[in-house]
N, C-alpha and C positions, 0 to 999 in steps of 0.2 A: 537527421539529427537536428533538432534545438539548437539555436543561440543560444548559451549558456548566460547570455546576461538576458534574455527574457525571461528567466527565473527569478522570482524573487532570492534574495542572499541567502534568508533563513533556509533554504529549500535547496540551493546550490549541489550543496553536501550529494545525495540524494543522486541527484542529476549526474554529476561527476563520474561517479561510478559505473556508469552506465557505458557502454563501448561503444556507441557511435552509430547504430541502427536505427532504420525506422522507429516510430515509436508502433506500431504492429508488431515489426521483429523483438521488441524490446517487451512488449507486454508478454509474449509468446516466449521470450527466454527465460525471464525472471517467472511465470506463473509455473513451465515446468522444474526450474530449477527449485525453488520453494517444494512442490509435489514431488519430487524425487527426495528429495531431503524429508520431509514430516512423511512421509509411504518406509523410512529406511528407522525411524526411531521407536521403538519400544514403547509401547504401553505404559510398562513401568517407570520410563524415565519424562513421562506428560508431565509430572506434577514437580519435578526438579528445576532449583533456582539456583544462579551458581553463586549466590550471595546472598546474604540476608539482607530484607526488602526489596529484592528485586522480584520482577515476575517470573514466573513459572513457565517454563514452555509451551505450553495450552493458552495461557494467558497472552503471551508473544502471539503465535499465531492466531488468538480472536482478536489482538490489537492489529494485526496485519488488515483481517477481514473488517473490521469497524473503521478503519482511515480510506481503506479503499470505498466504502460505501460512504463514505464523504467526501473523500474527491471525486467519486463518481457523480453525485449530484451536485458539485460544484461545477462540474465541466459540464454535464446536461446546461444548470440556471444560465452557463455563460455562451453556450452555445445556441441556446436559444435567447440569448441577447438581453434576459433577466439584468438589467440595471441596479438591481436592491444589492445593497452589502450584507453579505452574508457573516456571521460571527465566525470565530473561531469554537475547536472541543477543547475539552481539556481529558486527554486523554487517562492521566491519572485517576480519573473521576471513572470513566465507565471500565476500565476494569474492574476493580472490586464486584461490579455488582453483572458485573458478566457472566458468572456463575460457567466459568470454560472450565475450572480444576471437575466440576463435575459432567463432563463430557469425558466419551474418549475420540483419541485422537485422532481414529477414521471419521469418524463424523463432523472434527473442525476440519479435516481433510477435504471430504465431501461438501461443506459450506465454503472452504475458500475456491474451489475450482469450479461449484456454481456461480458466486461472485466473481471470477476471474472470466470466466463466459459471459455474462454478463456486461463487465468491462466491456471487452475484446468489441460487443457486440455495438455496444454504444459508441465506442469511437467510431466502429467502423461505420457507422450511418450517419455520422459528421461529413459535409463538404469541406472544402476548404475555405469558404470563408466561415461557416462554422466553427473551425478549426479556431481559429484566429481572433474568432468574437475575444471578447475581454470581457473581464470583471473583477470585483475586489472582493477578498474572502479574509477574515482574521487581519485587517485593513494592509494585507498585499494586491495590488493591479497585477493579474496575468490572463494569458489565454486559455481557452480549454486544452487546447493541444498541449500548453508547460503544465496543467494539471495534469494528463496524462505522463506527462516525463518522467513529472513528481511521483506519479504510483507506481510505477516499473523501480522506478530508482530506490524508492519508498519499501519495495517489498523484498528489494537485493540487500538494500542498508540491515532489511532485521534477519535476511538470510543467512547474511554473514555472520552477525552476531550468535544467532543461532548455533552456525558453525564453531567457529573460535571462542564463544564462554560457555555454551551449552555442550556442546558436543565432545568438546576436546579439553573439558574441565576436570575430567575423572584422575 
């Protein structure tokens, strides 16, 4: 496990949540816990928000897979030692035009556990000083290995939610 204060603040949240494993066991519990959950929800209930203006379920899990392919190419730039500040997204912004309510949910299914492969696969071709490199993203300093913490913690944070305002809203 992570120093929690190698995390940036904003990002803490995230981290926290997470129980104290490697960050491999940590990627590997949160990608299947997510895939058990979106494998167990209805078709019919993809396109449900549990509040007006909020996202939609389909939407939640493309926001899932659109952060993780952004901390994933944050931890590559910083593990291979990319000195450039990278911006922050603004995630408000690419849902709308995500066009996920027109998907079904096996198929964001099938896209987050390629991306979560993918993941998995990138860290694990990190050394440790790879691990470790640094850089600034959304003008936070961390390493690639606290971007991985961020995406495990990152993907339990919306699993949750998922569970308790999507699932248990009826």
């Amino acid at each position: 496990m992570i120093d929690i204060n190698e995390i940036p603040e904003f990002y803490q949240g995230y981290v926290k949540k997470l129980k104290g494993g490697t960050l491999m066991e940590d990627l590997d519990r949160t990608g299947k816990e997510l895939a058990s959950l979106l494998a167990s929800i209805p078709e019919s209930k993809g396109e449900f928000a549990y509040a007006e203006g909020k996202w939609t379920i389909k939407e939640v899990i493309q926001h899932i897979i659109d952060a993780e392919r952004v901390f994933s190419y944050r931890a590559l730039r910083f593990a291979r030692m990319d000195k450039t500040d990278l911006s922050g997204f603004e995630q408000n912004d690419y849902v709308p035009v995500s066009m996920a309510n027109e998907r079904t949910l096996d198929s964001l299914l099938d896209e987050f556990l390629s991306v979560r492969s993918a993941t998995v696969s990138l860290f694990a071709g990190f050394s440790q000083e790879m691990m470790k490199s640094r850089g600034t993203a959304n003008g936070y300093s961390f390493s690639a290995e606290a971007v991985g913490y961020i995406t495990a913690g990152h993907c339990l944070h919306h699993t949750d939610i998922l569970k308790d305002r999507y699932l248990h809203a009826d």
